[in-house]
N, C-alpha and C positions, 0 to 999 in steps of 0.2 A: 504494500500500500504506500504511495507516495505522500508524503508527510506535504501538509497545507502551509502556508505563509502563519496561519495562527496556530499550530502545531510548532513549527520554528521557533516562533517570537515566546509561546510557553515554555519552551525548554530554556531560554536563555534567562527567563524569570525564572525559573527552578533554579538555574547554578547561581542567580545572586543572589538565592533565597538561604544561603547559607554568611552565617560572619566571619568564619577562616576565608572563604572567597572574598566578602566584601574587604577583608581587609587588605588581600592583594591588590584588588583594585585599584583600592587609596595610592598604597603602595608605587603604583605602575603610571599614578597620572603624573605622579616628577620625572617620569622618562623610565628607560629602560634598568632593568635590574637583572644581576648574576641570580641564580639558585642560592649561593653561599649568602646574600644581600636579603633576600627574602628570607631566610631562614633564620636569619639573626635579627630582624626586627619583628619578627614575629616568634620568640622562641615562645611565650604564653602555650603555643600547641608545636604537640609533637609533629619531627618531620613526615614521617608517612601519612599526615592528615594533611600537610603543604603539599605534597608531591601532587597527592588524589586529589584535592582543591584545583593547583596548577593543570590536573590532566583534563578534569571537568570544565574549565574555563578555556582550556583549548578547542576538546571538542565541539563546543558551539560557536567558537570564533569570536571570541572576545578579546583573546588574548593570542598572542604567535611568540613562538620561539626561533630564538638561532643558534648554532653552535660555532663557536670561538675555543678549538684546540679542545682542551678537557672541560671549559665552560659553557654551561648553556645558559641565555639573558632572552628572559620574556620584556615584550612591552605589547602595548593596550590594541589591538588591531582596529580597532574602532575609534575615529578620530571624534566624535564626539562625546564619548564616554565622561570627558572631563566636564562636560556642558552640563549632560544626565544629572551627575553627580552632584553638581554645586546646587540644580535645579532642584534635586528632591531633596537637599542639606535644607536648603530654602524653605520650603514647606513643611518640615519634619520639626523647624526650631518656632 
């Protein structure tokens, strides 16, 4: 079955429906970050709940990775993600 534009746009609400992803997020709107960089500002949670965070926020394409030698640095694939964010900080305060 081919998944609808509202089927899409739901999944990508389910992965920010989590606070280890939203706090990537935050994280990713100051530009690009290493795996070691996320992991240390967010030590609060253990890594293998950053990793699964990271791989969930991949698969809906919110976020992309690149490899740099033994590093891998995500940032936000979505360039108005930082708009989103200030938008709903807006309404939430």
């Amino acid at each position: 079955m081919t998944k609808t534009l509202n089927d899409k746009k739901a999944e990508i609400f389910k992965a920010l429906s989590n606070p280890v992803r939203l706090d990537v997020i935050d994280l990713l709107l100051d530009g690009e970050k290493c795996v070691c960089e996320i992991q240390q500002a967010l030590k609060k949670y253990e890594q293998p709940h950053i990793s699964k965070s990271l791989a969930k926020l991949k698969s809906v394409g919110l976020i992309k990775d690149r490899k740099d030698g033994l590093n891998v640095y995500y940032s936000l694939n979505i360039c108005c993600m930082g708009e989103f964010m200030t938008c709903l900080n807006k309404i939430l305060k």
